[in-house]
ZAMARGU-4260 file (C-alpha; in steps of 0.2 Angstrom, whole numbers, plus 5000, padded with zeros to 4 digits):
<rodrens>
0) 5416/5536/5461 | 5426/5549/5453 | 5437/5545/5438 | 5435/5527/5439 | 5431/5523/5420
5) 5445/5535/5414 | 5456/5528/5402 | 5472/5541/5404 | 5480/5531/5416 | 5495/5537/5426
10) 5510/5526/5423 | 5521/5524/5438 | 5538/5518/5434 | 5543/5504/5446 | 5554/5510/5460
15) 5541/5526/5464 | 5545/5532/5481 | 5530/5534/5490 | 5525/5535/5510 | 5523/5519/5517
20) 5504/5517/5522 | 5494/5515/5539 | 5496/5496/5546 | 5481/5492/5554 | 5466/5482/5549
25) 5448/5481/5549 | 5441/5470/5562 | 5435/5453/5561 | 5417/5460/5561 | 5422/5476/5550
30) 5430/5463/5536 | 5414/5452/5538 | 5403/5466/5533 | 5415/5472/5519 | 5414/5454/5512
35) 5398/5453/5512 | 5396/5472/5504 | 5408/5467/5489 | 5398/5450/5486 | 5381/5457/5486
40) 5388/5469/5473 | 5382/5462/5454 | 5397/5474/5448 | 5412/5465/5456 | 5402/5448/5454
45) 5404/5451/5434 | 5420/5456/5436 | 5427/5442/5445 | 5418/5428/5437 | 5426/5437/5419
50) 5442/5439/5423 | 5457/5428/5417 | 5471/5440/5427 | 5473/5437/5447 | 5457/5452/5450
55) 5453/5456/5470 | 5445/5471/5479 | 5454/5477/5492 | 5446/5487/5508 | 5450/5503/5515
60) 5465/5494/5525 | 5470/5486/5508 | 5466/5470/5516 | 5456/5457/5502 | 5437/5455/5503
65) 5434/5447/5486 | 5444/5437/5473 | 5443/5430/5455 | 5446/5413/5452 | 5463/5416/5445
70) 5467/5423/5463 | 5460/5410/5475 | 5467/5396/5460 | 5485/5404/5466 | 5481/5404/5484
75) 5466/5398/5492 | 5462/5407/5507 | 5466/5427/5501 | 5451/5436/5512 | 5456/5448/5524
80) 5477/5446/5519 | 5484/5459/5508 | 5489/5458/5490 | 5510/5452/5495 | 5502/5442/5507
85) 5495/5433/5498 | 5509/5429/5486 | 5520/5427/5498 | 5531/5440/5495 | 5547/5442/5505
90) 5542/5461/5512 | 5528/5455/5518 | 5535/5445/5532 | 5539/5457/5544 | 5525/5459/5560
95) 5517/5473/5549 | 5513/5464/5535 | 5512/5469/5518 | 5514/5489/5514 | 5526/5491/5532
100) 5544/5486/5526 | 5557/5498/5520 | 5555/5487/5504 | 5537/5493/5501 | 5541/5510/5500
105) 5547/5506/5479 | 5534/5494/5477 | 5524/5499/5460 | 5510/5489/5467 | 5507/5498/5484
110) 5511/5515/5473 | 5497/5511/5462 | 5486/5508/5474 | 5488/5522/5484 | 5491/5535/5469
115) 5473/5527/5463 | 5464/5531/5481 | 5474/5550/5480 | 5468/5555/5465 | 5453/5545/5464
120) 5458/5538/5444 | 5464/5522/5437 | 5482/5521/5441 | 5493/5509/5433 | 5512/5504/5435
125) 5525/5487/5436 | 5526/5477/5453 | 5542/5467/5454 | 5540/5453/5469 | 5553/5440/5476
130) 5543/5428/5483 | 5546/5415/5499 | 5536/5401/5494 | 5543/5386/5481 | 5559/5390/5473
135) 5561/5410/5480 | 5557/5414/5462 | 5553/5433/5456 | 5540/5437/5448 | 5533/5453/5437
140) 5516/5461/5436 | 5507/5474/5428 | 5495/5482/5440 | 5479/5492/5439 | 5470/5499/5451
145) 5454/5507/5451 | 5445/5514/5464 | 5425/5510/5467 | 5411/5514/5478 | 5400/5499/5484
150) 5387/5505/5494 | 5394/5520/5501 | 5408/5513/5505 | 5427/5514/5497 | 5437/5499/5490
155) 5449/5496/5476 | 5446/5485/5461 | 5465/5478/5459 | 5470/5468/5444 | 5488/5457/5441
160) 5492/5451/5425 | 5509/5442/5426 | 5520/5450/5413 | 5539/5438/5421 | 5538/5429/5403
165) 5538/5445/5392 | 5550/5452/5402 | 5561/5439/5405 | 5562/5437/5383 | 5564/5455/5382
170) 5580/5456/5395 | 5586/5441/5388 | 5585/5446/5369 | 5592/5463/5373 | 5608/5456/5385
175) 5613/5441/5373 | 5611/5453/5355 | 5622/5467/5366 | 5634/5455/5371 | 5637/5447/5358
180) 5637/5459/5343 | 5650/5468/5357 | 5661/5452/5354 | 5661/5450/5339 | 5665/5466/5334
185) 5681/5463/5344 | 5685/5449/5333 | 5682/5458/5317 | 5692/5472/5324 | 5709/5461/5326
190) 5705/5449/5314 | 5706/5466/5300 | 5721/5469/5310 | 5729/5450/5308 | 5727/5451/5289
195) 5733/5469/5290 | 5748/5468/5299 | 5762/5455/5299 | 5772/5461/5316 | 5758/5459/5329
200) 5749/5445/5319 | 5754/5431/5334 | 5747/5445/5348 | 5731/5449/5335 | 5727/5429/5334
205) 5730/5427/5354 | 5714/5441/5354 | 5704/5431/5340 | 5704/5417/5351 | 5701/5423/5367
210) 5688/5434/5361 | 5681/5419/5353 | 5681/5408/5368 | 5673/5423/5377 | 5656/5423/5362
215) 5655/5407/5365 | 5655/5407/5383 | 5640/5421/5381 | 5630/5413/5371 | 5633/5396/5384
220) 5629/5407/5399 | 5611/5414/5392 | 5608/5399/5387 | 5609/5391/5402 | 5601/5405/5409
225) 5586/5403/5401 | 5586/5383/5405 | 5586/5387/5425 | 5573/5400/5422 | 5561/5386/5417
230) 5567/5372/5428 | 5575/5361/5415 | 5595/5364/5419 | 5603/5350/5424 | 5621/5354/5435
235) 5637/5345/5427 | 5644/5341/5444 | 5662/5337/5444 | 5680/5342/5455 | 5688/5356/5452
240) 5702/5366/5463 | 5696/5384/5469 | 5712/5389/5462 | 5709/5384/5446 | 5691/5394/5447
245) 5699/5410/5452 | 5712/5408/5438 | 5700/5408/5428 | 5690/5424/5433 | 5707/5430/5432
250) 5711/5428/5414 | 5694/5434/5408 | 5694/5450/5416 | 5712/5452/5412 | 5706/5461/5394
255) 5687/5465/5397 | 5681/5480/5396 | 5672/5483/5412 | 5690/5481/5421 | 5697/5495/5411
260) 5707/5505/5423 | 5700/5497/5436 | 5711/5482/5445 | 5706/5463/5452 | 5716/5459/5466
265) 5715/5439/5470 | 5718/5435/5487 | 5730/5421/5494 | 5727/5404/5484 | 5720/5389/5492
270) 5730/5378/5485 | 5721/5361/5494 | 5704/5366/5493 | 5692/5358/5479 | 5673/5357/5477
275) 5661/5344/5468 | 5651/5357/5458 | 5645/5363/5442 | 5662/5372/5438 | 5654/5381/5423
280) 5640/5387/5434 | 5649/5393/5448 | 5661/5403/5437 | 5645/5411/5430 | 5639/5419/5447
285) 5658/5425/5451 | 5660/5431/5435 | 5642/5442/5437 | 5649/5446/5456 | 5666/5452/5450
290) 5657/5462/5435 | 5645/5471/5447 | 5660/5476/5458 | 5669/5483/5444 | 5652/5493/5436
295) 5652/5501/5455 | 5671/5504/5456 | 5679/5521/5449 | 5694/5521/5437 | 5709/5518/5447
300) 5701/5508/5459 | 5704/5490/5465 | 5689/5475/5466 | 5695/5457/5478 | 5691/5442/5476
305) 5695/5430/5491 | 5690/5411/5494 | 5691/5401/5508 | 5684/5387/5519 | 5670/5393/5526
310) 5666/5377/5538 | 5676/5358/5537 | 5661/5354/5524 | 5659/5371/5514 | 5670/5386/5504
315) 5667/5401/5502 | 5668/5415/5488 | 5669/5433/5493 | 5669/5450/5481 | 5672/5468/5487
320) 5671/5483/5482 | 5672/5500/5491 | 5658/5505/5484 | 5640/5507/5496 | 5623/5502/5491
325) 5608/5513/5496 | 5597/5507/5509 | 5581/5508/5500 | 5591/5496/5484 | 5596/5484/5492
330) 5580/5476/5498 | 5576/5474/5478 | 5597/5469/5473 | 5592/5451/5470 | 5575/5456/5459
335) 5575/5450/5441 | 5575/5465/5428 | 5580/5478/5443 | 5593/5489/5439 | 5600/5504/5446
340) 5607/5508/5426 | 5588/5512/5420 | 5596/5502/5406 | 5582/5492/5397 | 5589/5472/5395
345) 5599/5476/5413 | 5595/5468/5430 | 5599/5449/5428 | 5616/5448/5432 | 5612/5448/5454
350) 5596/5438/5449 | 5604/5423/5440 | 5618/5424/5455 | 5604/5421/5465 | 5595/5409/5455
355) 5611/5397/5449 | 5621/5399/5466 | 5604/5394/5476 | 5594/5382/5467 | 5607/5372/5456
360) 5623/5374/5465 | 5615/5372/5484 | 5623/5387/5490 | 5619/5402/5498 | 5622/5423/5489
365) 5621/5436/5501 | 5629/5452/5502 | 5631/5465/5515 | 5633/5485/5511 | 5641/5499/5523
370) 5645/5517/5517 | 5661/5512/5530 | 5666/5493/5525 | 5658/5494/5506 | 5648/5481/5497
375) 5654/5462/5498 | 5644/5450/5487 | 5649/5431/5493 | 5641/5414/5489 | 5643/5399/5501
380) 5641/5381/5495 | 5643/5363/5499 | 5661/5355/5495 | 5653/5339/5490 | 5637/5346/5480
385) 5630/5330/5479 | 5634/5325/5499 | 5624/5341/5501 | 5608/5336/5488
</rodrens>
């Protein structure tokens, strides 16, 4: 084992391109000897029973052939899958398994993993997984990987310490302090100007409301936020016209900074159509739709917002922008905390489009990207939300 007690780790920043891996796996009677290898080891016997974080030993072929009790407490049968796998993760559902999809080429997991076997050190990085099981949620993990030598041959002690809640308060501090103190030094601004200046004061105190509808609509929004993160948001479920909903988006972006110089073009309104939603919810995910467009629009250019009736019993929200997203992003667009800004406190607003439009409003958020037709974001729910729960 060269290296493997170093303690100058190479840090990986999530997103590290790397080649994507060989697919094939040991056979049944090659993984039954490596399991047997790693468990007659008194070394990964220590280190499995110690260990509180998810702790397995990965073979050649990164498949699993010994796990701590953390790991087999998250899923039962782990030996012979590979690390997303076995936490279900969305990339890993292709026919080649985990490591195969054009997802896994950015995966900080597999980078460390590999890096660690190439340069025969401790590599560490950030792993940021959507999964498919339970709610679809995402999830965050430090990794370290180490490489070992049990008996002549090579594996890869591989540890996962869920780091989503640390995360998750760091994102959320960072977006609700930079919002609001944004806000409200609009309002301070126009309120010096109100007491200032007696010709503009009815245009000045227009702004201090508005501006102070906005902070409270902020500091609603994380909020709420931070209640579907942990399960415990309850929808306010109610009729309301689509018209009034795009109205709505309308106004608000009509003196916010991201749509400066930039235009929001509304399509044709439906007048007759009305959903039973969570109104407040709803406007959240097109407001996050509408603000993403306009971060990927240049000055000058125009971001549309449409709604329809997608089917007799569903409607249909659609934003476009001419702007294209990389093919390599997009597998990771719906990621909590990823960003293509590399701003820290970024990344929430496609993850809480997907998380509030799925899970509490019944719909479905997609999006489709072509350097020809641009990038349209569009969510499609139930008219009656609670015919549809």
């Amino acid at each position: 084992m060269n290296g493997a007690n170093a303690l100058d780790f190479d840090r990986l920043a999530p997103g590290h391109r790397h080649d994507r891996p060989d697919a094939t796996r040991a056979t049944p009677a090659e993984l039954a000897r490596e399991v047997e290898l790693a468990s007659a080891s008194p070394i990964v016997s220590a280190l499995l029973q110690t260990s509180d974080a998810i702790l397995v030993v990965l073979n050649a072929r990164r498949q699993i052939v010994a796990a701590s009790r953390s790991a087999t407490a998250v899923v039962r049968d782990v030996i012979g899958r590979r690390p997303g796998e076995a936490l279900a993760c969305v990339n890993s559902q292709g026919p080649g398994g985990c490591g195969t999809a054009p997802g896994c080429e950015t995966c900080g997991a597999l980078g460390a993993i590999l890096a660690s076997r190439s340069s025969g050190r401790p590599t560490e990085a950030e792993c940021l997984l959507r999964s498919v099981a339970g709610d679809g949620l995402s999830f965050e993990f430090n990794v370290r990987a180490t490489p070992v030598d049990i008996g002549g041959a090579a594996f890869t002690v591989v540890v996962l310490r869920d780091i989503s809640g640390d995360k998750r308060r760091q994102a959320l501090e960072q977006i609700f302090f930079h919002d609001v103190l944004n806000t409200v030094g609009g309002l301070r601004g126009w309120s010096a100007r109100l007491l200032a200046a007696d010709a503009d004061h009815r245009r000045a105190a227009e702004r201090v409301d508005v501006l102070s509808r906005r902070i409270e609509r902020e500091i609603r929004d994380h909020r709420d936020l931070m209640l579907a993160e942990s399960g415990t948001l309850t929808p306010e479920l109610r009729r309301v016209r689509v018209a009034e909903l795009l109205h709505d988006v309308e106004v608000l972006f009509a003196s916010h900074s991201d749509a400066r110089d930039r235009r929001l073009e509304l399509g044709a309104e439906p007048a007759e159509l009305e959903l039973r939603t969570d109104p407040s919810l709803l406007l959240r995910v097109l407001v996050n739709m509408v603000r993403n467009a306009f971060e990927a629009t240049p000055p000058g250019g125009t971001v549309r917002l449409r709604a329809d009736e997608a089917s007799a019993s569903h409607a249909r929200f659609r934003v476009h922008n001419a702007g294209a997203i990389a093919p390599d992003v997009q597998c990771r667009v719906f990621q909590r905390s990823f960003s293509t800004k590399g701003e820290r406190g970024r990344g929430l607003g496609t993850y809480s489009m997907k998380l509030l439009g799925e899970k509490y409003l019944g719909g479905v958020v997609s999006f489709e990207s072509t350097p020809q037709g641009g990038t349209t974001f569009s969510i499609v729910l139930p008219r009656d939300r609670g015919a549809a729960a």
